[in-house]
N, C-alpha and C positions, 0 to 999 in steps of 0.2 A: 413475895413478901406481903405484910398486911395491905400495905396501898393499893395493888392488883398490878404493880409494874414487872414482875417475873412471874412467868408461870415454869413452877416445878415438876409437875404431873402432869404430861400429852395426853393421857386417856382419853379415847372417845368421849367419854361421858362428861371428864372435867372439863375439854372443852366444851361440848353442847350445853354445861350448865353456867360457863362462862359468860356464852354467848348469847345467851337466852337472857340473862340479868342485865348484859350489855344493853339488846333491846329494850328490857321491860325501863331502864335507866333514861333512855331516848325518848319512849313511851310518855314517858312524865316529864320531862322537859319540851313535850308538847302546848301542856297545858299553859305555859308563861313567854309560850311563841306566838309570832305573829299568826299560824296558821290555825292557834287555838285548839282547845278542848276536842272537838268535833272531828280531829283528825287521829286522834289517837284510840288506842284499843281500850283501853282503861276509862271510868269512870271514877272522879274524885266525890266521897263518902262526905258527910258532914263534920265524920270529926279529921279529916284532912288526911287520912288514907283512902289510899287507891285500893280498886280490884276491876277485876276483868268483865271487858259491857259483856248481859246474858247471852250473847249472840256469837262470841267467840269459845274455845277451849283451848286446851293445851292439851298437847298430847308429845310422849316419847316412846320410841320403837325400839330396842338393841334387839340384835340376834343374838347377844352374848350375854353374859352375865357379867360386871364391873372384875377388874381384876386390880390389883396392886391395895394401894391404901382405900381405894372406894368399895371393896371386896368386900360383902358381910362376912363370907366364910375364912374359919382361922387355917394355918395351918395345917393342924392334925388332922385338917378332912381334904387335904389336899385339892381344894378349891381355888387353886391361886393367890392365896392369901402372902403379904412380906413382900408384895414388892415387884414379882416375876413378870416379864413380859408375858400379853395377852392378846 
């Protein structure tokens, strides 16, 4: 649902993008912790967004290509598209 209390789609990928927004969510509730700013990956901007200090990246690896609703390809190219286990 929209709250994030059910997850509908297992895919690899919707988890890893889950769980990645999870951290980046913890990441920022560094900033109004006792452990402060200085501990987190993120730098707050002056107009009160965050992005990433220049010293980290992000990166993601599949060996596959997303399959089900994350799937760019339709159907008719027989990509996995509709749903199919992948």
């Amino acid at each position: 649902d929209s709250a994030g209390s059910r997850l509908h789609d297992s895919h690899a990928e919707v988890c890893a993008r889950r769980a990645f927004r999870l951290f980046l969510l913890a990441q920022i509730r560094l900033h109004s912790s006792e452990v402060g700013p200085a501990a987190s990956v993120l730098l707050r901007l002056a107009n009160g967004a965050f992005e990433l200090r220049p010293e980290w990246s992000v990166h993601l690896y599949t060996s596959q290509p997303p399959c089900g609703d994350a799937s760019i390809f339709g159907q008719w190219q027989g990509g996995g598209g509709g749903g199919g286990a992948g």
